[in-house]
py3Dmol code that shows the C-alpha trace and the ligand (Angstrom):
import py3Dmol

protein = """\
ATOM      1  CA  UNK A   1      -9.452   0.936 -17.504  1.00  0.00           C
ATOM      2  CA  UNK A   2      -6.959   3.592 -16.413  1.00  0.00           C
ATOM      3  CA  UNK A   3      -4.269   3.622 -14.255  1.00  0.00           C
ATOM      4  CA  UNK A   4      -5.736   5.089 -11.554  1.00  0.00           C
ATOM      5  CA  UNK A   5      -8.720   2.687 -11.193  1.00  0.00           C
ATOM      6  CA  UNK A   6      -6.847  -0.356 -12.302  1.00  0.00           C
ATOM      7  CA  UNK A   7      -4.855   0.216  -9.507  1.00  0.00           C
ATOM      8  CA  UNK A   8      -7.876   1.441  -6.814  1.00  0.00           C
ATOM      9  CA  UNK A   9      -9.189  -2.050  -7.737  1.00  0.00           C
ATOM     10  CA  UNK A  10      -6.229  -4.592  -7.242  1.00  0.00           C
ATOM     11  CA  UNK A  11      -6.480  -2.602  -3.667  1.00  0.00           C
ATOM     12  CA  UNK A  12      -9.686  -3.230  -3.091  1.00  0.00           C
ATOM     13  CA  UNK A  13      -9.679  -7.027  -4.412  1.00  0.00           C
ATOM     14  CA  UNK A  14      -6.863  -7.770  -2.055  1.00  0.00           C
ATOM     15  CA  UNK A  15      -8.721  -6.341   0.478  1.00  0.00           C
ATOM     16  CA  UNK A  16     -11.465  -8.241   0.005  1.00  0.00           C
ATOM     17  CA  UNK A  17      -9.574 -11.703  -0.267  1.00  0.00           C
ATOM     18  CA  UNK A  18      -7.507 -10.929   2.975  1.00  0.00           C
ATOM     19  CA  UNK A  19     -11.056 -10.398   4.921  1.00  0.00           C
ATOM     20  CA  UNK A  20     -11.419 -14.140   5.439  1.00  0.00           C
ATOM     21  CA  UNK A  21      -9.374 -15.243   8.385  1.00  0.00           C
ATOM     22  CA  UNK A  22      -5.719 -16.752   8.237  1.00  0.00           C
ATOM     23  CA  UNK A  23      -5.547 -15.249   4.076  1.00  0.00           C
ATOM     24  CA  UNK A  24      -3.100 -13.850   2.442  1.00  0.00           C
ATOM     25  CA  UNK A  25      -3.581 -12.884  -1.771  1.00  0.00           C
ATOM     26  CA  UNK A  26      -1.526 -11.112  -4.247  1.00  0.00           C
ATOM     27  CA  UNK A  27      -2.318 -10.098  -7.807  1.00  0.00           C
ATOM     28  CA  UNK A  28       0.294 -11.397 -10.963  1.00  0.00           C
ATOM     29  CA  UNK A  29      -0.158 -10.705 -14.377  1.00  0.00           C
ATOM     30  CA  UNK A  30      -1.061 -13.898 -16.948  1.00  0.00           C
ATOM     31  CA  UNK A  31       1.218 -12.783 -19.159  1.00  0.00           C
ATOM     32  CA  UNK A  32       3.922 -12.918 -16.994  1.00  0.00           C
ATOM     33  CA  UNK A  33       3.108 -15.914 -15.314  1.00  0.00           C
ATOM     34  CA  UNK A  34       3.194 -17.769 -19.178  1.00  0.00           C
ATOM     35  CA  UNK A  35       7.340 -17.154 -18.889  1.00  0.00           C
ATOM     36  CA  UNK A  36       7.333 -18.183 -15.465  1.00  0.00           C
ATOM     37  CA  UNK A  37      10.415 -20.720 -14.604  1.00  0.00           C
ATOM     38  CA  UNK A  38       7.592 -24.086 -14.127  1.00  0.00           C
ATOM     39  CA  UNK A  39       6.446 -23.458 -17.593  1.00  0.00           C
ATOM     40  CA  UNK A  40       9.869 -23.463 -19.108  1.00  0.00           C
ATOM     41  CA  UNK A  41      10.764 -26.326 -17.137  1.00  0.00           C
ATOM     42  CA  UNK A  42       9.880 -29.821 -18.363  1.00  0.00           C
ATOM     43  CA  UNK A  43       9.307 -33.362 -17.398  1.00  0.00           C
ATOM     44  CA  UNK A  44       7.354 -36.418 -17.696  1.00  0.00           C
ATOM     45  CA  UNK A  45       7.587 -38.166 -14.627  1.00  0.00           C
ATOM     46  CA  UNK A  46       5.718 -40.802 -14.338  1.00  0.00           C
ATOM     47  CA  UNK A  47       3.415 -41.481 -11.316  1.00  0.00           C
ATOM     48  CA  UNK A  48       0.928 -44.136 -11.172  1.00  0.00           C
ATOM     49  CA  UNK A  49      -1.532 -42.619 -13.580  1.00  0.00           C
ATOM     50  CA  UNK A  50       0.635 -41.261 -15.988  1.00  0.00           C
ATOM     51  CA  UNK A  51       3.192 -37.957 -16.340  1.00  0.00           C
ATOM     52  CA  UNK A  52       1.396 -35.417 -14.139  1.00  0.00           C
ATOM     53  CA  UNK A  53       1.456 -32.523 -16.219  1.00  0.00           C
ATOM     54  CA  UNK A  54       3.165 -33.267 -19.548  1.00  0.00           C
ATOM     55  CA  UNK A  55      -0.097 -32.121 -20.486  1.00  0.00           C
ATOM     56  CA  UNK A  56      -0.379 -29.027 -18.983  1.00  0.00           C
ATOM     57  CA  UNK A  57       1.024 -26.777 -22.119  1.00  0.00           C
ATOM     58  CA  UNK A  58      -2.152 -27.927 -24.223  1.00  0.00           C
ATOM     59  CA  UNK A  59      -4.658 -26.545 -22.479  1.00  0.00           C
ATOM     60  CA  UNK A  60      -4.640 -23.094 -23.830  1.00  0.00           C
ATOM     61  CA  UNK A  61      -5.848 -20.350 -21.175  1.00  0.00           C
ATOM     62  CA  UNK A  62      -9.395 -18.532 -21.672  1.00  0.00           C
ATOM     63  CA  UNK A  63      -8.507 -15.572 -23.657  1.00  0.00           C
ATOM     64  CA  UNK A  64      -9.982 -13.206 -21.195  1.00  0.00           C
ATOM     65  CA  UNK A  65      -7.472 -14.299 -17.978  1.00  0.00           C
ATOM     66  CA  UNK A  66      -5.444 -11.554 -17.401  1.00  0.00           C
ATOM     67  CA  UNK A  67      -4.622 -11.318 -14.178  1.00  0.00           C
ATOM     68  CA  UNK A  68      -4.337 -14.192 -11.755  1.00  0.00           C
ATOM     69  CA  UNK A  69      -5.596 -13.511  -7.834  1.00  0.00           C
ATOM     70  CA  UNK A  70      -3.360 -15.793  -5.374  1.00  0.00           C
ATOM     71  CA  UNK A  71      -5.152 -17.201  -2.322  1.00  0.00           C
ATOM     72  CA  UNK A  72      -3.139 -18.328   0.394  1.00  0.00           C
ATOM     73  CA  UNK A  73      -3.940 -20.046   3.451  1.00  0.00           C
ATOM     74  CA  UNK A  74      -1.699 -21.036   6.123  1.00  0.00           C
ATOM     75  CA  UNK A  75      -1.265 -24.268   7.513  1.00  0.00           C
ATOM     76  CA  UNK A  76       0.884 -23.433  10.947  1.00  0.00           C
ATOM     77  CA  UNK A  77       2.809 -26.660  12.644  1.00  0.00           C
ATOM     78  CA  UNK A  78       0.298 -26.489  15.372  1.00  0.00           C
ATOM     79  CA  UNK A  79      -2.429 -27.426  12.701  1.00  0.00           C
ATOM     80  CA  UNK A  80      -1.107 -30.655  11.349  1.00  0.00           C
ATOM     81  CA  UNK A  81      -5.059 -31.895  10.351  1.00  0.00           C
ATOM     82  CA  UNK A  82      -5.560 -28.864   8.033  1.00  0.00           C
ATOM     83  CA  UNK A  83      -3.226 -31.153   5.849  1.00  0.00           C
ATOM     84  CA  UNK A  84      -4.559 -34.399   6.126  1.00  0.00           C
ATOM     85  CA  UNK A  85      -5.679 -35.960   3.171  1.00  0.00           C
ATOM     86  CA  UNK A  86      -8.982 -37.704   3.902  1.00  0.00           C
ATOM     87  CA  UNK A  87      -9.777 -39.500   0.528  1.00  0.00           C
ATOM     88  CA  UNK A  88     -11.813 -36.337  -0.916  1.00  0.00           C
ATOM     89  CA  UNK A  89      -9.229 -33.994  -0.001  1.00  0.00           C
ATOM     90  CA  UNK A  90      -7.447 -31.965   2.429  1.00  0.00           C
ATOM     91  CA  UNK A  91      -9.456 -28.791   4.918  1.00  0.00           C
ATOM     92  CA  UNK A  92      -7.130 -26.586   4.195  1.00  0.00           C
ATOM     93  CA  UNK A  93      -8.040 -27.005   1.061  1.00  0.00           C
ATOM     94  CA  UNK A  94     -11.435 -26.834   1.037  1.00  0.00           C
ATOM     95  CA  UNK A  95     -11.143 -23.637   3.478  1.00  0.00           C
ATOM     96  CA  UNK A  96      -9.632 -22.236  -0.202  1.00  0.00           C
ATOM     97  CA  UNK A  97     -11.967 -23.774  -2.356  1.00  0.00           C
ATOM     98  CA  UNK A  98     -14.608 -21.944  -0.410  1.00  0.00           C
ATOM     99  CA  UNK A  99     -12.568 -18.301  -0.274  1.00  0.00           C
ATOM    100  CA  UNK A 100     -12.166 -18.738  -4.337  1.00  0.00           C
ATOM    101  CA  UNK A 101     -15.973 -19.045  -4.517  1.00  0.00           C
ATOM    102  CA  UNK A 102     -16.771 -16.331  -2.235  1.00  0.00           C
ATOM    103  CA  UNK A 103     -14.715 -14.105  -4.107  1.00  0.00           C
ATOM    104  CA  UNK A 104     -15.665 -14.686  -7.454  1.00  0.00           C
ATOM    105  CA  UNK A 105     -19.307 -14.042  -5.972  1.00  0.00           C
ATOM    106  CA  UNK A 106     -18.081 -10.511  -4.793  1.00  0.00           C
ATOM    107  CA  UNK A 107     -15.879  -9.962  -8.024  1.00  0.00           C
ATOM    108  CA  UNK A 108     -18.612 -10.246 -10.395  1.00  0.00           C
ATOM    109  CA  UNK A 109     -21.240  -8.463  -8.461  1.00  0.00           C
ATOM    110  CA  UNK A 110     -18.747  -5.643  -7.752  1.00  0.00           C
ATOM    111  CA  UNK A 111     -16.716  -5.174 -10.370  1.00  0.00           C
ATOM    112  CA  UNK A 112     -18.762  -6.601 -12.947  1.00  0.00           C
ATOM    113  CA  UNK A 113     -15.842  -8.642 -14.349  1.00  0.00           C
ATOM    114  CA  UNK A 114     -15.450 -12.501 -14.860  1.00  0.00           C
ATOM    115  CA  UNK A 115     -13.901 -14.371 -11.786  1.00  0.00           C
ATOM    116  CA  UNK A 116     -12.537 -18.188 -12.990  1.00  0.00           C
ATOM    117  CA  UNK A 117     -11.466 -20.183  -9.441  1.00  0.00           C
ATOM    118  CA  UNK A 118      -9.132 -22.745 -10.829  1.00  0.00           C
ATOM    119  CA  UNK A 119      -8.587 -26.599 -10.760  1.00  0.00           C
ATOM    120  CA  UNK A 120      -5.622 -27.419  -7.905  1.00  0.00           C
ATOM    121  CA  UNK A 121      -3.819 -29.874 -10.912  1.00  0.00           C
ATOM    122  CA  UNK A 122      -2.002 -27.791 -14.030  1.00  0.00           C
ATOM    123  CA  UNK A 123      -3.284 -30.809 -16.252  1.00  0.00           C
ATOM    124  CA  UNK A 124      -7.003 -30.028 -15.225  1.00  0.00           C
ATOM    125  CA  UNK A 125      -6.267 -26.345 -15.915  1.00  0.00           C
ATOM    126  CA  UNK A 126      -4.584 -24.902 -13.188  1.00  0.00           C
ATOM    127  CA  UNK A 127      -1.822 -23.088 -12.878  1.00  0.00           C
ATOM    128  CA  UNK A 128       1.846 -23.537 -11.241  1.00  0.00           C
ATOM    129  CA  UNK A 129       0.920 -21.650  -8.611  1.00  0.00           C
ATOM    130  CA  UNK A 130       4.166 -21.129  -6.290  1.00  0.00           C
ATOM    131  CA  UNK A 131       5.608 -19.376  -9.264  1.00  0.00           C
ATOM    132  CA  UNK A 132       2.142 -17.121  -9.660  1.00  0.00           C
ATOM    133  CA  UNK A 133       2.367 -16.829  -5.835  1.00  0.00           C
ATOM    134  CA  UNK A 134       6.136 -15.482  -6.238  1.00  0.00           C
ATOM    135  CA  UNK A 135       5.380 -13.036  -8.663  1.00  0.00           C
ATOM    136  CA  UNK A 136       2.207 -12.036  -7.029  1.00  0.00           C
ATOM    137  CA  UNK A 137       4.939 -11.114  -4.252  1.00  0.00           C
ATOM    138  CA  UNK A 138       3.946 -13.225  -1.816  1.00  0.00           C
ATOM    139  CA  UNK A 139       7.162 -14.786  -0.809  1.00  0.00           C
ATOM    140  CA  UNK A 140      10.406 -16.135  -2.470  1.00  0.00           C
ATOM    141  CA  UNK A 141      10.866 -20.015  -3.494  1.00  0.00           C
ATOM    142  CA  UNK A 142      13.554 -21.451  -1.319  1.00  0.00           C
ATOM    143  CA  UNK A 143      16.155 -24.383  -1.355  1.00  0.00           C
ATOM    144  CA  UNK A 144      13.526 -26.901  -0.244  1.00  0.00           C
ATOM    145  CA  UNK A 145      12.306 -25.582  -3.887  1.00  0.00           C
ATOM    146  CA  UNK A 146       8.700 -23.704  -1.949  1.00  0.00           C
ATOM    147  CA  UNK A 147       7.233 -20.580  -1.653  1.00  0.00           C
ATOM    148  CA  UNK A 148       8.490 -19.037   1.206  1.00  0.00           C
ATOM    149  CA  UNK A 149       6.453 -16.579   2.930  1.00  0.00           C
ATOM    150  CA  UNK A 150       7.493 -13.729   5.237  1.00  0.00           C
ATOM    151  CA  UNK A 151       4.398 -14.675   7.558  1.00  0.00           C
ATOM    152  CA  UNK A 152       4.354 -18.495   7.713  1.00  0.00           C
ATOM    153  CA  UNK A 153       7.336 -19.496   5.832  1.00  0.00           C
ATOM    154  CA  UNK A 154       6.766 -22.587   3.192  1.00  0.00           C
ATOM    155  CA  UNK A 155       3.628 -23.437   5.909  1.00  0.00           C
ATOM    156  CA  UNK A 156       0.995 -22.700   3.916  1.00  0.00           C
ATOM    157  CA  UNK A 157      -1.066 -23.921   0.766  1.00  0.00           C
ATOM    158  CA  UNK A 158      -2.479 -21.898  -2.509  1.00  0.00           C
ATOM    159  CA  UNK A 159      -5.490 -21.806  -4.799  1.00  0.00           C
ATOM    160  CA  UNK A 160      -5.828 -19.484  -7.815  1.00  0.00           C
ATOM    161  CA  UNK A 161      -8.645 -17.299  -9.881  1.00  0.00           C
ATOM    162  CA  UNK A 162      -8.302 -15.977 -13.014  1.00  0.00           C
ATOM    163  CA  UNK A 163      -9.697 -12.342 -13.463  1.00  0.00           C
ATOM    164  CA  UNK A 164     -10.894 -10.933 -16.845  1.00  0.00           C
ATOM    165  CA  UNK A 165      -9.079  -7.786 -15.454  1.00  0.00           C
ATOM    166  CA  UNK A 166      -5.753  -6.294 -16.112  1.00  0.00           C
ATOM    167  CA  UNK A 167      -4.883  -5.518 -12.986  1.00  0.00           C
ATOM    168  CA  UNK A 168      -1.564  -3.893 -10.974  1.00  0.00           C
ATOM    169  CA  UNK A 169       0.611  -6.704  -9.764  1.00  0.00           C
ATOM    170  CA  UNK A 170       1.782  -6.938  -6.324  1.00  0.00           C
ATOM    171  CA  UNK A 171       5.124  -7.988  -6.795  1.00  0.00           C
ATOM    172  CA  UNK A 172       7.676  -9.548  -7.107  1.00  0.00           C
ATOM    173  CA  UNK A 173       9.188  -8.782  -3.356  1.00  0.00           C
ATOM    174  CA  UNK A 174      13.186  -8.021  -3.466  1.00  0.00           C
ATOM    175  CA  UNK A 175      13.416  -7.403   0.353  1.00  0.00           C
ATOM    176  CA  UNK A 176      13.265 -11.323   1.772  1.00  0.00           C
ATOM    177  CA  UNK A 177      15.940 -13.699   1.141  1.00  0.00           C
ATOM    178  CA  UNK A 178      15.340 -16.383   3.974  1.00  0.00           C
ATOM    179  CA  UNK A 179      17.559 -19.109   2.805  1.00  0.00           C
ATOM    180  CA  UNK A 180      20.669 -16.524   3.332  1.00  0.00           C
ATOM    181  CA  UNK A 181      22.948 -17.972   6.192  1.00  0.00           C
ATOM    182  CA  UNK A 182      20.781 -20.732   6.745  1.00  0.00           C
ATOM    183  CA  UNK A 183      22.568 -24.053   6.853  1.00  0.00           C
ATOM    184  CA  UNK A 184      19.798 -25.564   4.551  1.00  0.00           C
ATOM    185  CA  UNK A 185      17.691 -26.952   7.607  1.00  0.00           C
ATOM    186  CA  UNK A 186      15.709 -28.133   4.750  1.00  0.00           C
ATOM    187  CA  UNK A 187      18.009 -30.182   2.694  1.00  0.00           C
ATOM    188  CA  UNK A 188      19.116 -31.867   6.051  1.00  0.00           C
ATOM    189  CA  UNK A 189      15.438 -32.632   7.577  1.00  0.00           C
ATOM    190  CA  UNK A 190      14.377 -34.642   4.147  1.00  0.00           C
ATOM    191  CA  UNK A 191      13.595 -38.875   5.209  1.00  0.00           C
ATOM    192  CA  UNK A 192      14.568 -39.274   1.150  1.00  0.00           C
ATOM    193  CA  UNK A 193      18.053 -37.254   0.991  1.00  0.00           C
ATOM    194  CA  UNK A 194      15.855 -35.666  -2.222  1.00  0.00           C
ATOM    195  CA  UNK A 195      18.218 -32.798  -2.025  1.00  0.00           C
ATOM    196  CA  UNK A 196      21.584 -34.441  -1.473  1.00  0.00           C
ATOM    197  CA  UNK A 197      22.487 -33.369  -5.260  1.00  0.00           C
ATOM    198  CA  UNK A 198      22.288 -29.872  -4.627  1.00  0.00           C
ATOM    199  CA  UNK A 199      18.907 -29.410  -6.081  1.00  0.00           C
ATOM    200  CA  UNK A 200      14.905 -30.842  -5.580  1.00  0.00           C
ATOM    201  CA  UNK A 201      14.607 -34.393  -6.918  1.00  0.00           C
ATOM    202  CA  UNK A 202      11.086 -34.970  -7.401  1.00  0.00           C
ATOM    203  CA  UNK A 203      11.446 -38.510  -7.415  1.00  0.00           C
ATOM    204  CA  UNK A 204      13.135 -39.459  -4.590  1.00  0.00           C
ATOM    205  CA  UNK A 205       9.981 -36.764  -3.129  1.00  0.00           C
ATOM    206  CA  UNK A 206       7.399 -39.261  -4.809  1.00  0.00           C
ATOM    207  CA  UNK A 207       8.904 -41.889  -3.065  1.00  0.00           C
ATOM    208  CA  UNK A 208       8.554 -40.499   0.029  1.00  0.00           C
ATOM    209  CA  UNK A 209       4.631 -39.644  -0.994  1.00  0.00           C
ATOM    210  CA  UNK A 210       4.079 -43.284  -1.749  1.00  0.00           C
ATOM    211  CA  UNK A 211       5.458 -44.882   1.106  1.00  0.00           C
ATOM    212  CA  UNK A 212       3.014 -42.092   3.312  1.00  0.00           C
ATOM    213  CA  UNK A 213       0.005 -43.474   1.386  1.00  0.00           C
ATOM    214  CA  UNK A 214       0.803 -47.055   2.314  1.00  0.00           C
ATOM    215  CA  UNK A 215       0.747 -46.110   6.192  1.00  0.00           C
ATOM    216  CA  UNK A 216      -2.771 -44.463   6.689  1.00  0.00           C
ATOM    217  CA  UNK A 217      -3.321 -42.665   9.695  1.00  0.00           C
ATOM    218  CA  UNK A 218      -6.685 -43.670  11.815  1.00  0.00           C
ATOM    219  CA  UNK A 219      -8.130 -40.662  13.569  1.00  0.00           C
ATOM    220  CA  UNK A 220     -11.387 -40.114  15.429  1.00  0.00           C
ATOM    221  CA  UNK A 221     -12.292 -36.771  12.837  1.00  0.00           C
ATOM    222  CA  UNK A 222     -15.723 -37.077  13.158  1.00  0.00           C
ATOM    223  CA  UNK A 223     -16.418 -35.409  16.603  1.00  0.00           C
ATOM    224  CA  UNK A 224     -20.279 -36.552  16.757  1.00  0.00           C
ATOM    225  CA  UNK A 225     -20.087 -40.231  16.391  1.00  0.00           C
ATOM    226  CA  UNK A 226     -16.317 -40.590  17.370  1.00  0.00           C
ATOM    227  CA  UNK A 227     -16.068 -42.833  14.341  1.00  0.00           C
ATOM    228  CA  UNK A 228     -12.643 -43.753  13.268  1.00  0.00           C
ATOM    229  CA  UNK A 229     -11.362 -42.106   9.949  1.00  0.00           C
ATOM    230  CA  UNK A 230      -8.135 -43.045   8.086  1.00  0.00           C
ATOM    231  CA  UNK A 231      -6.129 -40.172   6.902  1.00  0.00           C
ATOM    232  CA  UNK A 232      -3.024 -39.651   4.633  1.00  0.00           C
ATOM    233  CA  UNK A 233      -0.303 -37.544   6.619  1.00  0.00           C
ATOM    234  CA  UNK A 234       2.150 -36.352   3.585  1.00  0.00           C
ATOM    235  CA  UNK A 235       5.421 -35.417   4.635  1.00  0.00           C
ATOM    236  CA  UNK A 236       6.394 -31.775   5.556  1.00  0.00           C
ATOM    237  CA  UNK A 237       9.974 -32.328   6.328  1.00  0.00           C
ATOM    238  CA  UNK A 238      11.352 -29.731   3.883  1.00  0.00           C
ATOM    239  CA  UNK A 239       8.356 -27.084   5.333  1.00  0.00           C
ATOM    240  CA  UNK A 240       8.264 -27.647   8.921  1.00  0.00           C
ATOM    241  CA  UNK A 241      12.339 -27.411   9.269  1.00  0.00           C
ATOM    242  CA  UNK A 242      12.301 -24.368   7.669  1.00  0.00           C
ATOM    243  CA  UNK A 243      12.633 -21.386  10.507  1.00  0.00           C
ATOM    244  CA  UNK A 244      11.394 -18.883   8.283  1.00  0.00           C
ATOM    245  CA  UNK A 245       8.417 -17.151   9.593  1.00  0.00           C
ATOM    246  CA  UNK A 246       6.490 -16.465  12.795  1.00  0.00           C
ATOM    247  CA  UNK A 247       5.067 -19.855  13.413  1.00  0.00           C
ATOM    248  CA  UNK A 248       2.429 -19.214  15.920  1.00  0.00           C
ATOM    249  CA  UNK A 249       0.855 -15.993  14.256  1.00  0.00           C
ATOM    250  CA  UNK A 250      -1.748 -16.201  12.115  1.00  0.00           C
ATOM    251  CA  UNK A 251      -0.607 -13.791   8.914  1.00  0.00           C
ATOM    252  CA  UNK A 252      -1.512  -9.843   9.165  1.00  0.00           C
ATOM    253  CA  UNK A 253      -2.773  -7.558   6.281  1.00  0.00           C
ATOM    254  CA  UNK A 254       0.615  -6.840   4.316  1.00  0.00           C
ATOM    255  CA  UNK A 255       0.252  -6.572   0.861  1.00  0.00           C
ATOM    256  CA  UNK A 256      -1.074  -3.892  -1.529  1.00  0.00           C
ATOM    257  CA  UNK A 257      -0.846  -2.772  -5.587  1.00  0.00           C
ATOM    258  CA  UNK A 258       2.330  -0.801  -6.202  1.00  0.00           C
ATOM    259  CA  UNK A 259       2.318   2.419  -7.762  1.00  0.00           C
TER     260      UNK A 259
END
"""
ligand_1 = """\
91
LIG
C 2.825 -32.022 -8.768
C 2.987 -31.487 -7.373
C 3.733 -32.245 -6.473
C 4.500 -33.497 -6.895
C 5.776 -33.075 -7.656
C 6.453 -31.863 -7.012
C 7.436 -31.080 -7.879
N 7.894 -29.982 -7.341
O 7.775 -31.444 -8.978
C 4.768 -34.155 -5.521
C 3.599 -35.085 -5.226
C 6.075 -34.917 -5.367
C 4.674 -32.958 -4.591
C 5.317 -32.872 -3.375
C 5.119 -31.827 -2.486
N 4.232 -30.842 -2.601
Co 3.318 -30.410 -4.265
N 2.438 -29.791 -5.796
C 2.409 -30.252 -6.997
C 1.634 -29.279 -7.922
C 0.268 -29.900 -8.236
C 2.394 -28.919 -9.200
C 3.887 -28.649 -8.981
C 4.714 -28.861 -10.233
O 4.491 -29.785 -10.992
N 5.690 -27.995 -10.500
C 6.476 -28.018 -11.716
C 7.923 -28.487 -11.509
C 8.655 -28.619 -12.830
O 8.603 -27.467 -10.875
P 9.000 -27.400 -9.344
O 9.721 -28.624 -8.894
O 7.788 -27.031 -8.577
O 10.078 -26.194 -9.348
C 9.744 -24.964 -9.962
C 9.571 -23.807 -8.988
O 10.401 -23.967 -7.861
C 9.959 -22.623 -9.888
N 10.904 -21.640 -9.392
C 12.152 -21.844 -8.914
N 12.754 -20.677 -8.684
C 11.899 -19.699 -9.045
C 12.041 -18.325 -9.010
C 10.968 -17.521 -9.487
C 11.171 -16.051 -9.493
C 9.759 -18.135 -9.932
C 8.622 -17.293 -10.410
C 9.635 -19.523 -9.935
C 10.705 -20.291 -9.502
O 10.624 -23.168 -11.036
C 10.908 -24.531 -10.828
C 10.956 -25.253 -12.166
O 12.073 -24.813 -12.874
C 1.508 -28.003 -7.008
C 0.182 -27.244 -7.146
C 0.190 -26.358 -8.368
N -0.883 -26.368 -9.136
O 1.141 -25.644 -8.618
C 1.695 -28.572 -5.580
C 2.441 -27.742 -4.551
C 3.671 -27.128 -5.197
N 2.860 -28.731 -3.562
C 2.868 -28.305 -2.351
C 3.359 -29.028 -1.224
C 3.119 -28.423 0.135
C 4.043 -30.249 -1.379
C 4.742 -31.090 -0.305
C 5.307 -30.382 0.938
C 3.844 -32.271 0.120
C 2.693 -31.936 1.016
N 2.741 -32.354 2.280
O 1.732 -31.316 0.582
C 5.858 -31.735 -1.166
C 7.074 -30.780 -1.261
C 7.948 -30.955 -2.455
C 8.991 -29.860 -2.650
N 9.871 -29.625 -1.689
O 9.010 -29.254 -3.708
C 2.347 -26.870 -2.265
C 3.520 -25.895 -2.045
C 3.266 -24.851 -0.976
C 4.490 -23.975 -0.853
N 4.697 -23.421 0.324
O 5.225 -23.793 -1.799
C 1.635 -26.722 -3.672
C 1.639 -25.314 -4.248
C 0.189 -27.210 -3.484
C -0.642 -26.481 -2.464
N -1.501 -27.243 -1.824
O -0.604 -25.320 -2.210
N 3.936 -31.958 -5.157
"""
view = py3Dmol.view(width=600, height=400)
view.addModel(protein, "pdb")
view.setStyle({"model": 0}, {"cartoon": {"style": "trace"}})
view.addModel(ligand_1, "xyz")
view.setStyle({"model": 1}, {"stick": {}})
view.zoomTo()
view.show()
């Protein structure tokens, strides 16, 4: 594929992707994403069913990936239940899962190329995807160690596909820095101090998961019956302090495929 159309085509996939309501998507390349900080970084924490992706380096990627689409959905403040965890998963999630599908639908039947959406988990598969966000140029990762968007700030969640497409990237960004001059709302809104040494300590973060789980949330979700559900409402401290981003708006068409 040439220049020209490679390019004319991470336009038009973007395009596509940012069709559904309240998406965002950016295009990085899998080669890139290989030497990507998360996959030089290791560790083997331990967390009730074992190191959650010590794993993740064996499962070699399909030879054909070659670009990686980022799908990102925002979850504003004012939308606290897109997060909730309800045993199967979260609707925010879901609201990706579907978007993935749809667009590997469209990506096969249009550009007659293979379309992979992947597993959330690394171990399963998947892929560290703030760092495939970043370089897709979708935001920056800040001090309370997320993507940072200009749109929503760190509000927001992400899903992945890998295309059998080399494709024009559409980042990184070098125009946001949002943690400049802030006085690390971040760091200071955390119930676990997990930033007091200067840097993200995931396991004063798992703490903070665990003791979440043990205090399920009832909610009347189901709007037929009015049947109780119990929920799982995972901290956001580090995301919601963050004052990055509009936090009412619902995102607006930004990116596209530099030349
Ligand atoms: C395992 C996991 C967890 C674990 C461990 C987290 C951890 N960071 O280690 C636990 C359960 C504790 C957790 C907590 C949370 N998580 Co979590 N988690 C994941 C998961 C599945 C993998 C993350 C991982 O293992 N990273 C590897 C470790 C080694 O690296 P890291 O700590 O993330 O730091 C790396 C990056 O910051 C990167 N990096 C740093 N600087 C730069 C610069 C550049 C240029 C690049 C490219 C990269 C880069 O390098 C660092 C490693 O050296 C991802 C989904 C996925 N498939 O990616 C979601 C994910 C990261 N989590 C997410 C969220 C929202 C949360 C929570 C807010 C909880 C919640 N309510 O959902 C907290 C926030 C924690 C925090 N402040 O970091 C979102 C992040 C969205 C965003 N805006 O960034 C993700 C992407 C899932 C999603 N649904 O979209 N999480």
């Amino acid at each position: 594929m040439d220049f020209r159309s490679n390019l004319s085509a991470s336009n038009s996939i973007i395009k596509k992707a940012q069709s559904f309501p309240g998406v965002l998507a950016g295009i990085a390349a899998a080669e890139t994403l290989k030497q990507a900080p998360s996959y030089r970084a290791r560790s083997s924490v331990e967390w009730k069913t074992g190191a959650m992706f010590e794993t993740h380096e064996s499962i070699p990627w399909p030879e054909d990936a070659k670009s990686v689409l980022v799908l990102v959905y925002g979850h504003p403040s004012g939308e606290p239940e897109l997060d909730w965890w309800d045993g199967k998963g979260t609707e925010g999630n879901r609201v990706l899962m579907r978007v993935a599908e749809q667009m590997r639908q469209w990506f096969e039947s249009t550009l007659h190329a293979k379309a992979d959406p992947l597993p959330y988990h690394v171990e399963n598969g998947g892929v560290f995807l703030k760092d495939a966000a970043v370089l897709a140029g979708l935001g920056v990762i800040g001090r309370n160690n997320l993507l940072v968007t200009p749109e929503l700030g760190p509000r927001v969640r992400l899903r992945a596909l890998f295309l059998s497409l080399e494709l024009v990237p559409t980042g990184p960004i070098d125009w946001f820095s949002p943690c400049e001059g802030c006085p690390s709302l971040c760091w200071k809104a955390c119930p676990q101090k997990a930033f007091d040494t200067g840097a993200y300590s995931r396991m004063d973060c798992i703490l903070q998961m665990e003791e979440n789980r043990a205090n399920v949330k009832k909610i009347d979700q189901n709007k037929q019956d009015g049947r109780a559900v119990e929920v799982v409402s995972y901290c956001r401290a580090c995301e919601l302090a963050c004052p990055a981003g509009h936090w009412e708006e619902r995102p607006v068409t930004r990116y596209s495929a530099k030349t």
